[in-house]
C-alpha positions in Angstrom: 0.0 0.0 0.0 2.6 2.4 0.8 4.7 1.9 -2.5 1.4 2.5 -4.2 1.2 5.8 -2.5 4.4 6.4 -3.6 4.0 5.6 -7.0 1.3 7.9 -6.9 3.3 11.1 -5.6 5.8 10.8 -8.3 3.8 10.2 -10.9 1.8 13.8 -9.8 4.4 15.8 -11.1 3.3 19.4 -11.0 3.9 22.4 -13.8 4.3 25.6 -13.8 1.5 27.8 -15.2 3.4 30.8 -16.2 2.2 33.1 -13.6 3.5 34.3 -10.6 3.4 36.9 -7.4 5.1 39.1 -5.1 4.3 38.4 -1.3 6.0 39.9 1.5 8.3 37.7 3.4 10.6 39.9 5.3 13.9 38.2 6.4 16.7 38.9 9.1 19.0 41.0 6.3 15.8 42.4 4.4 13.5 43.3 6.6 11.1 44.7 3.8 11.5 41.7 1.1 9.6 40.6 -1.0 9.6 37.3 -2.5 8.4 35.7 -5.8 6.5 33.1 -5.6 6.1 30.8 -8.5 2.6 29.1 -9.2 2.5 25.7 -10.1 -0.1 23.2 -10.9 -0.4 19.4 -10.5 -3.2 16.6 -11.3 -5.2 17.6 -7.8 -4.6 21.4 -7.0 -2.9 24.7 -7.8 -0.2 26.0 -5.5 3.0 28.3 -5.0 6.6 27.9 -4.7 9.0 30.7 -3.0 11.9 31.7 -5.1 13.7 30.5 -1.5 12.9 27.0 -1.3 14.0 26.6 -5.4 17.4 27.9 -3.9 17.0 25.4 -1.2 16.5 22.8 -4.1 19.5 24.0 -6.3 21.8 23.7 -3.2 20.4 20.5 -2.7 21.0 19.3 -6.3 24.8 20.5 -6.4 25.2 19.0 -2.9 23.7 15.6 -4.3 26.2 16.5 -7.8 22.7 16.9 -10.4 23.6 20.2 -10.8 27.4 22.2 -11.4 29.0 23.9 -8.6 28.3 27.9 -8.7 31.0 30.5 -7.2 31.2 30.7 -3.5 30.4 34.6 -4.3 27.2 33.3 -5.8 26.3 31.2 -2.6 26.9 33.9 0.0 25.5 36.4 -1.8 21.9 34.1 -2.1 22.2 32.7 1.1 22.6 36.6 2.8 19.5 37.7 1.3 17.4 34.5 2.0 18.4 33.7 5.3 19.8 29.7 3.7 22.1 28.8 6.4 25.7 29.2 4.7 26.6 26.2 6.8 25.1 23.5 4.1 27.6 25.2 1.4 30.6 24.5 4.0 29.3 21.0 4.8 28.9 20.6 0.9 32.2 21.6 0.3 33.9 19.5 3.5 31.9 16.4 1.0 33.6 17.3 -2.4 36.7 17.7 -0.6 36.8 14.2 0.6 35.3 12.4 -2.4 38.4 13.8 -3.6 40.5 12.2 -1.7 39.1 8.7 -2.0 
């Protein structure tokens, strides 16, 4: 039963429907932020995405090596403004460092 429901997540792959907002979401460095907020669209319901949590996602992909590494520049400047904890770009470089070395 639970692979079923599994199944059925990934196969409800949602879309992007080519319209998005503005919302505020004030953070520690940018008190008077706003965000973007992508809408997307799957099989059951309409929803949004923060222009954050795709960062969170990117970060995620280099640290699992889907995606190229960007500069550290890049990273601190993103992770400054979004409040992403620079800590998971120093843990993912600690990583590369010693898949190196194996």
């Amino acid at each position: 039963m639970e692979n079923a429901k599994k199944n059925h997540e990934i196969n409800n792959i949602a879309n992007t429907t080519g319209r998005a907002t503005y919302k505020q979401t004030p953070t520690k460095v940018c008190p008077d932020m706003e965000q973007l907020y992508f809408e997307l669209e799957d099989r059951g319901h309409v929803f949004q995405i923060g222009l954050k949590t795709l960062l969170e996602c990117i970060l995620f992909g280099v640290k699992e090596k889907q995606l190229p590494k960007l500069p550290l520049t890049w990273y601190n400047e993103v992770c400054s403004i979004y409040d992403i904890p620079l800590s998971e770009i120093c843990n993912m470089n600690e990583n590369d460092e010693e898949d190196e070395d194996n």
